[in-house]
N, C-alpha and C positions, 0 to 999 in steps of 0.2 A: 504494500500500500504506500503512496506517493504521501512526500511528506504534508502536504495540504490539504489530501483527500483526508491523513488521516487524522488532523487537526482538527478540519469541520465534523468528522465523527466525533471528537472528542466534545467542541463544545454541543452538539446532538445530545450526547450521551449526561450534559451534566444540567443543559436544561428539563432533560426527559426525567434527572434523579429528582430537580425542585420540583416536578410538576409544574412549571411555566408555561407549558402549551397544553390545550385540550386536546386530549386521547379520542382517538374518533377509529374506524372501523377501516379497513381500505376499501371497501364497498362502498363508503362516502366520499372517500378519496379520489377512488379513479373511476373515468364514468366507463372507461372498458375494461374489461377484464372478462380474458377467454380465452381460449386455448383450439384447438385446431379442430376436435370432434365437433365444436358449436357450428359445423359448418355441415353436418349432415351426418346419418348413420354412417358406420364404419362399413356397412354394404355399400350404400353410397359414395362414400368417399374412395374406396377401390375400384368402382367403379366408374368412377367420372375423372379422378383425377392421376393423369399420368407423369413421369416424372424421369428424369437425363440424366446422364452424366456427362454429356455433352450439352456448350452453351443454347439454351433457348429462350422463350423471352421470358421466365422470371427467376428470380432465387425462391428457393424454400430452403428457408434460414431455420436452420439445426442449432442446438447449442454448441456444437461439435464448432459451428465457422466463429462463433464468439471464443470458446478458448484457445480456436486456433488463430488468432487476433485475425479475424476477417481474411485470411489469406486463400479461405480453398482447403482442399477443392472442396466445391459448389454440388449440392443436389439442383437438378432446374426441373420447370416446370413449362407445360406449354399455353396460348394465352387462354387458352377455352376451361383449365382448368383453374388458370391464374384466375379468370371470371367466378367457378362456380366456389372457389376460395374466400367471394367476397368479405367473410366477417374477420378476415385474417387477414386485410391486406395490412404491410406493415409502411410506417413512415420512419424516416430518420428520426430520432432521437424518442422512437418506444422506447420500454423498458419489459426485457424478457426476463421470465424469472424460470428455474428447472424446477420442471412438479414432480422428476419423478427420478432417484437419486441421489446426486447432489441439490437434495431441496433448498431453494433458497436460496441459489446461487442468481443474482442479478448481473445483468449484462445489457448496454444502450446499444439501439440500432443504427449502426453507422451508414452515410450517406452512400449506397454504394451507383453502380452504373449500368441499373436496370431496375424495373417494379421486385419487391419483393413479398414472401407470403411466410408464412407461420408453416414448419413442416410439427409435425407430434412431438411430443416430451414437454411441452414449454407452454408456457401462459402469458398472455399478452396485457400488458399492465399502459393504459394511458389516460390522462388529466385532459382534460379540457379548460381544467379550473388552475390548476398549480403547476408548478415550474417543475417540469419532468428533471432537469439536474439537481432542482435541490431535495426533490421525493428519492432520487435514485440513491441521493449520500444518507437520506432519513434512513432507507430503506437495509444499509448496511450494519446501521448501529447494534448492541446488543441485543435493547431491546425489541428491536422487532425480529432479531433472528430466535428468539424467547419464544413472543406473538405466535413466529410460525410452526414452530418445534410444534407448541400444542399441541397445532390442528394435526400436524403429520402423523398418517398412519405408519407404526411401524412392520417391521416385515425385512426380506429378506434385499430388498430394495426399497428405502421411505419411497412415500408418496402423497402427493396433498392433491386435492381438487379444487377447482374455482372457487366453488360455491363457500367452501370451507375457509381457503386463503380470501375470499371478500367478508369474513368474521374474523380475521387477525387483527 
């Protein structure tokens, strides 16, 4: 952690100990939050949406291209299913979170040089209302990786769902 990022966690973490901010839920937080099933049954989405290894016209952004700092290689997708992806399309500076593993691993979507989509594992975190940089540094602090612990089912891989991570 960069020595600023983890400064502003720090002072996060000491306004979070006084209670200086209202605790709210992240389902008041962010007005999306979903993850890639919200986009049809898993028979549907086999069905409709196909996917490359070779460039086409969109990314399905894996958590896999976040720890590999956006370098690749790329799953692609083609536009027809890039369309039927609708609730997933992603913009520059979302915020992905892993739902299923390393839960709670957060990661911003960087401006890349094509549409991009939400592929499975991941949950899609964005404001309308609040500054996705400083939710994304909120979102590192203790206490919210506490919040999400909670909800996490454990097992042999954690895992949390939506509905759960929008009650953290």
């Amino acid at each position: 952690m960069g020595l600023w990022r983890s400064l502003v966690v720090d002072v996060f973490e000491v306004l979070l100990a006084r209670n200086a901010w209202e605790k709210r839920k992240l389902g008041e937080i962010f007005n999306v939050v979903t993850d890639y099933v919200a986009n049809g049954s898993f028979k549907s989405l086999r069905q409709r949406v196909s996917t490359y290894s070779n460039p086409n016209f969109a990314y399905m952004i894996r958590l896999q291209d976040a720890s590999n700092n956006w370098k690749g290689p790329w799953l692609y997708t083609d536009q027809q299913s890039y369309s039927f992806l609708a609730k997933t399309k992603l913009n520059p500076g979302d915020i992905l979170m892993s739902n299923v593993g390393s839960v709670g691993k957060f990661f911003l979507v960087p401006d890349l040089d094509r549409p991009m989509t939400l592929a499975p594992n991941a949950i899609l975190l964005r404001s309308m209302t609040y500054s996705t940089y400083f939710l994304f540094q909120l979102l590192q602090t203790s206490s919210m990786t506490e919040s999400i612990n909670e909800k996490t089912t454990p097992g042999v891989q954690q895992k949390i769902n939506k509905t759960d991570l929008k009650k953290s």
